[in-house]
C-alpha positions as CSV (number, residue, x, y, z in Angstrom):
1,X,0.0,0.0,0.0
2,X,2.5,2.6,1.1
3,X,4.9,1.9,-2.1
4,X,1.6,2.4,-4.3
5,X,1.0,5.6,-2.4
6,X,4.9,6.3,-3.2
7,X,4.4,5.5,-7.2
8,X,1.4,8.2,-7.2
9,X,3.6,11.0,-5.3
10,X,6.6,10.2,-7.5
11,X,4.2,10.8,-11.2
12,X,3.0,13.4,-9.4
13,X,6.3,15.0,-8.7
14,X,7.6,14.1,-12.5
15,X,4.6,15.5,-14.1
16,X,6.2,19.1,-15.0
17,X,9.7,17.2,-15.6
18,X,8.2,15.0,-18.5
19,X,6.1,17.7,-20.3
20,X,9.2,19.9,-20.0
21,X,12.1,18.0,-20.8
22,X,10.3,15.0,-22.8
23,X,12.6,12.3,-20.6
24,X,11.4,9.1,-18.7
25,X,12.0,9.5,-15.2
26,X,10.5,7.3,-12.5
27,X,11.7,5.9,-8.9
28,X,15.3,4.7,-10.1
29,X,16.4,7.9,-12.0
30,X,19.8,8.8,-11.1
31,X,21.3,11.9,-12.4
32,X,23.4,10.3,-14.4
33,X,20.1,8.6,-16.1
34,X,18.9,12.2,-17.0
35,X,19.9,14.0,-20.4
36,X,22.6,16.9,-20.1
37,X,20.6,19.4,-21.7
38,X,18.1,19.0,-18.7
39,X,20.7,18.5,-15.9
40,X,22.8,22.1,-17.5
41,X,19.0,23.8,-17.2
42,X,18.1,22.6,-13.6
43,X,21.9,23.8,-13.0
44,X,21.5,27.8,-13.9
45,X,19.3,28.1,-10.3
46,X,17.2,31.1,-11.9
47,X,13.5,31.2,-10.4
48,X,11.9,29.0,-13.7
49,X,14.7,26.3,-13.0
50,X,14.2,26.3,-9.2
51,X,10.7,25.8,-9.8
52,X,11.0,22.0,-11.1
53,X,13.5,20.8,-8.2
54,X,10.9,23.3,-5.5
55,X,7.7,21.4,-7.4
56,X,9.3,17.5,-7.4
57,X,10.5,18.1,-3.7
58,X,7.0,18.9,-2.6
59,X,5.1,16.6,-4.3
60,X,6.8,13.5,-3.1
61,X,6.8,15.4,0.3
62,X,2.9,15.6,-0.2
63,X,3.3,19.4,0.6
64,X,2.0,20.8,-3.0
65,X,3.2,21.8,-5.6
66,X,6.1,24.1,-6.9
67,X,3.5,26.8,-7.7
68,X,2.6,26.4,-3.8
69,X,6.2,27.1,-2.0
70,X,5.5,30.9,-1.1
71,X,2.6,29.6,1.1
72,X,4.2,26.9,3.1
73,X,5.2,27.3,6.7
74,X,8.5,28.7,7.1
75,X,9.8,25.3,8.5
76,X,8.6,23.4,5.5
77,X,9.8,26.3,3.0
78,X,13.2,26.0,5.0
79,X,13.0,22.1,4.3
80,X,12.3,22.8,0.7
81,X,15.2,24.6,0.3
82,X,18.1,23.0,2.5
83,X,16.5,19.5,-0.4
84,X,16.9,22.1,-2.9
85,X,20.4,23.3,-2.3
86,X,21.5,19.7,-1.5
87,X,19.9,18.3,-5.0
88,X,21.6,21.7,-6.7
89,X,24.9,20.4,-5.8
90,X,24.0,17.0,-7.1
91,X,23.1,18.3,-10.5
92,X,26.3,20.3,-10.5
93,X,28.5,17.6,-10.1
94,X,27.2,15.4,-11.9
95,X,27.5,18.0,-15.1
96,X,31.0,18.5,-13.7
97,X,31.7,14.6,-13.9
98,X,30.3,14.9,-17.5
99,X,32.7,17.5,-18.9
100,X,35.6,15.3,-17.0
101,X,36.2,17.6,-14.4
102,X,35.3,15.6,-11.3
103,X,36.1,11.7,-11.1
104,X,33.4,10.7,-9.0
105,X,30.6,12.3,-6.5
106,X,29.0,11.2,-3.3
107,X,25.9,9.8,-4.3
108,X,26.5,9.4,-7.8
109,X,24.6,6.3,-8.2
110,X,21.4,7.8,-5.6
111,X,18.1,7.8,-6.8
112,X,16.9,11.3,-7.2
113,X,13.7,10.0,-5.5
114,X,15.6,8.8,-2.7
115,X,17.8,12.0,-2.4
116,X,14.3,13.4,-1.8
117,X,12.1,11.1,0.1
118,X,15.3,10.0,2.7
119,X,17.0,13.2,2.6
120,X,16.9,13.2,6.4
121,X,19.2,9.9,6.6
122,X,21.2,10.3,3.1
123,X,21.9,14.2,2.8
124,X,24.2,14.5,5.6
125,X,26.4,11.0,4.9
126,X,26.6,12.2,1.2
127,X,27.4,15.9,2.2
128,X,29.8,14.4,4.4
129,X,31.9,13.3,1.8
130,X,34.0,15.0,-0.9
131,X,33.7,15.2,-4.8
132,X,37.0,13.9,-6.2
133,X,38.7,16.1,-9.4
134,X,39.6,14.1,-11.8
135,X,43.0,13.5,-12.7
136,X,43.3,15.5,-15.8
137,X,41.6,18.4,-14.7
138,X,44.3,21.1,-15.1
139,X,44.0,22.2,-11.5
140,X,44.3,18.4,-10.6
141,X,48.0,19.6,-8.7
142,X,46.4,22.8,-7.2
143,X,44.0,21.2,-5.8
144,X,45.9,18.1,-4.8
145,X,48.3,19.6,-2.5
146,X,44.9,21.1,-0.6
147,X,43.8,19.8,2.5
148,X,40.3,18.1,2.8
149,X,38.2,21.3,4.1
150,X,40.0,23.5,1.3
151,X,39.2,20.4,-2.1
152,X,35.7,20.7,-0.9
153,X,36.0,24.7,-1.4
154,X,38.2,24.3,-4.4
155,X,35.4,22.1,-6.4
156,X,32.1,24.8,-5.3
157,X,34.7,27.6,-6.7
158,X,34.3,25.9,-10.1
159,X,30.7,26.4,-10.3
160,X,31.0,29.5,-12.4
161,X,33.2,27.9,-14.3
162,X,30.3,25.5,-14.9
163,X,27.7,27.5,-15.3
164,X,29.4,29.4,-18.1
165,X,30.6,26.2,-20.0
166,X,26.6,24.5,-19.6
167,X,25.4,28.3,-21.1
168,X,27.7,27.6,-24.3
């Protein structure tokens, strides 16, 4: 019963995803499953592209939709937005691993759903880790000779970089 209840949210959520981006997405999409061209729109974080991650994080937290997030509580819009950031960062590495900038990324292989519906258990273990630059990245030595707290800075310093290489 409560996995069928789970199906329903999860269509729900996707609804705006599949008429927007015209990709298949159920409960065992990964990021890496999903098409660059959406993953470089989600990652520009203006208001139209905050509304899709805003609208799949409240459906499958049966909160409403998207179009609903300037009337929930402040400690459900706060909610909505500490999933938000934590899925933003996602979606930014995973583009990153796609242009062969990072190696690998905590929860690479994570169902979006599951980012989402078990954030409480899985967003701090997978924010507790690092993204790892890939090897032929040509800061790979700058950022080698870091220590731990200063790689984690080093990679979220790229994200303009990013953001202007998805724009091209």
């Amino acid at each position: 019963m409560e996995q069928g209840r789970l199906l329903i949210l999860i269509k729900k959520g996707f609804r705006n995803w599949v008429s927007r981006f015209g990709e298949h997405f159920d409960a065992g999409t990964t990021l890496a499953d999903i098409s660059i061209k959406t993953l470089s729109f989600l990652a520009q974080a203006q208001e139209k592209e905050t509304f899709y991650l805003y609208d799949l994080i409240m459906s499958l937290n049966e909160w409403g939709s998207g179009f609903e997030f300037n009337e929930l509580e402040p400690a459900r819009k706060m909610a909505v937005i500490d999933q938000y950031l934590f899925l933003l960062d996602q979606i930014r590495f995973e583009c990153m691993r796609r242009l062969g900038w990072l190696e690998s990324y905590p929860g690479r292989n994570t169902a979006l759903v599951d980012m989402i519906v078990q954030f409480e258990s899985l967003g701090p273990r997978l924010q507790a880790q690092l993204p790892v630059l890939s090897k032929g990245h040509p800061r790979y030595k700058e950022y080698l000779a870091l220590n731990t707290f200063d790689r984690e800075s080093f990679v979220r310093k790229l994200i303009p970089d990013l953001l202007r290489e998805l724009r091209v």
